[in-house]
Every structure is written in structure tokens, then in C-alpha cells.
C-alpha positions in Angstrom: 0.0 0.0 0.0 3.0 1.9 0.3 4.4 1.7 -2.6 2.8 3.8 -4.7 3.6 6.7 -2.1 7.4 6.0 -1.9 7.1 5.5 -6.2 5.6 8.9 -6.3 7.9 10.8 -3.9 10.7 9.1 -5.5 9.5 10.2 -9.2 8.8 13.7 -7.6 12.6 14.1 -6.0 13.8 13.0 -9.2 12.1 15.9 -10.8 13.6 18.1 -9.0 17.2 16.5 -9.9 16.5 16.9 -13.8 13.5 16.6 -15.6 14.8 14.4 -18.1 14.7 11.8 -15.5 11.3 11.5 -15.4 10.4 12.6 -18.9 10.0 8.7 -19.2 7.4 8.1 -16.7 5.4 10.3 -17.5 3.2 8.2 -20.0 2.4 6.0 -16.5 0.9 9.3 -15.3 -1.9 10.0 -18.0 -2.7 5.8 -18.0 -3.3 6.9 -14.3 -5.3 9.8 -14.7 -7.8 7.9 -16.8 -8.0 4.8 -14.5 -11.6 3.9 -14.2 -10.4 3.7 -10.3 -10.8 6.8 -8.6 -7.7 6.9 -6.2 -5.6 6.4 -9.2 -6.9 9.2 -11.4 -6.3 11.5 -8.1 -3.3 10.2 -7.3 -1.8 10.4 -10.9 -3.6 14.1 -10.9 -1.7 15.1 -8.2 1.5 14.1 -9.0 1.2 15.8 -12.1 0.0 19.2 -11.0 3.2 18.9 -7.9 5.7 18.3 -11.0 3.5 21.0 -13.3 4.2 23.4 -10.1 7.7 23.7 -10.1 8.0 23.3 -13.9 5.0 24.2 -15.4 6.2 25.4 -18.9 8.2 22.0 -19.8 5.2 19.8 -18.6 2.5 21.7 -20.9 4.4 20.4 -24.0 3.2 16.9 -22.9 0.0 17.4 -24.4 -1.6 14.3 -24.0 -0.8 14.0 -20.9 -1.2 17.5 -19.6 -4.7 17.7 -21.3 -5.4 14.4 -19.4 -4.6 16.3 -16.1 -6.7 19.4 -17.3 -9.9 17.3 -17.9 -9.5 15.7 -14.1 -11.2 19.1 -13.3 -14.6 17.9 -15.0 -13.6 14.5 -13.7 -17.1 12.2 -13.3 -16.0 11.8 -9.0 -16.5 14.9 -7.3 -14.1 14.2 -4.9 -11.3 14.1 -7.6 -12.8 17.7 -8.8 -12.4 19.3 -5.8 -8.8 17.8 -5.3 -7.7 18.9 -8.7 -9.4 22.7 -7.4 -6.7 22.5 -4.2 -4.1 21.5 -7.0 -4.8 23.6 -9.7 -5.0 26.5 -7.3 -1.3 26.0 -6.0 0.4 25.2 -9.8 -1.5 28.9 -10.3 -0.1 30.5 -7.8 3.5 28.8 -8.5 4.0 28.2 -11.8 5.4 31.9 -12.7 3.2 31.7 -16.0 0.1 34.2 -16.3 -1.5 32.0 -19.1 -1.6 29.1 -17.8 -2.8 30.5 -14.2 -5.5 31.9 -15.9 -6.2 28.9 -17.6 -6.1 26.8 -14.3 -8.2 29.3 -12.5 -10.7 29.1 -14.9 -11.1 25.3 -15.2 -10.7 25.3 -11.3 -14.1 27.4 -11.3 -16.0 25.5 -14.4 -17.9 22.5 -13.0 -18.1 23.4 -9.0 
């Protein structure tokens, strides 16, 4: 059960040692994202939008995968919609990127 925690924060520290280093993963991210299981598509969701914080510019050019986080606002759980609001609202306030905060502050409003 712990796994997937230490997996995550491992992934996430790697980030932060190069990007390039977990460029690789980050397909395993949006097969999370659209898990039918709802802890998954959370979990994958969050990790995104913690990597997306710190690096926002480089993540958006994964498309696929960063229009996969984006729809996890209109996600059909409300509980993973109101996570992705908490997350969303922090990569806004981070990123350093008045587009995309704007973008994330309106999808973080759209389906309350």
C-alpha cells in the first residue's frame, strides 16, 4: 500500500534532480489519470499538477498527458474535482506563468 507513495515521492525528488529523469514516466501518469479507479486518477492528478508546479512550462508540451490532467477538473468523482481545485490553485499561484494561471483558475471554477 506503500508503494505507490514511496514511487511517487521518488519520481517527484527525481524531478527536481533533472526533468529528463522523469520525462520517461510520465506516459504511466496519464494511464493513471484515466484509471476507471478513482484513487488512481487522483493520485496520478496530483502528482502531475506537484511536477506541473515547479515546472509548469516544460510539462505543458506533454499534451496528451497534460490535457489528461486538465480534464480531471470535470472528472465524473466529485471528490477528484475538488482535489484537482486544491491543485490547480497552487500550480496557479507557482507556476510563474500568467497563461496558464489563468487557464487553471478558470477550469478550477468550471464545474463546482
Amino acid at each position: 500500500r506503500d508503494q505507490p507513495v514511496i514511487a511517487y515521492a521518488l519520481m517527484y525528488e527525481l524531478h527536481l534532480i533533472s526533468i529528463d529523469l522523469v520525462s520517461p514516466s510520465l506516459r504511466h501518469l496519464g494511464d493513471l489519470m484515466t484509471s476507471e479507479i478513482e484513487k488512481c486518477r487522483e493520485a496520478g492528478a496530483t502528482l502531475f499538477g506537484r511536477l506541473c508546479a515547479d515546472k509548469a512550462r516544460h510539462y505543458a508540451r506533454f499534451e496528451d498527458i497534460y490535457d489528461s490532467w486538465l480534464r480531471r477538473f470535470v472528472d465524473s468523482s466529485a471528490q477528484v474535482r475538488a482535489h484537482m481545485v486544491k491543485v490547480g490553485l497552487k500550480v496557479a499561484t507557482t507556476c510563474g506563468d500568467q497563461i496558464l494561471a489563468q487557464q487553471l483558475r478558470t477550469k478550477a471554477t468550471e464545474r463546482l
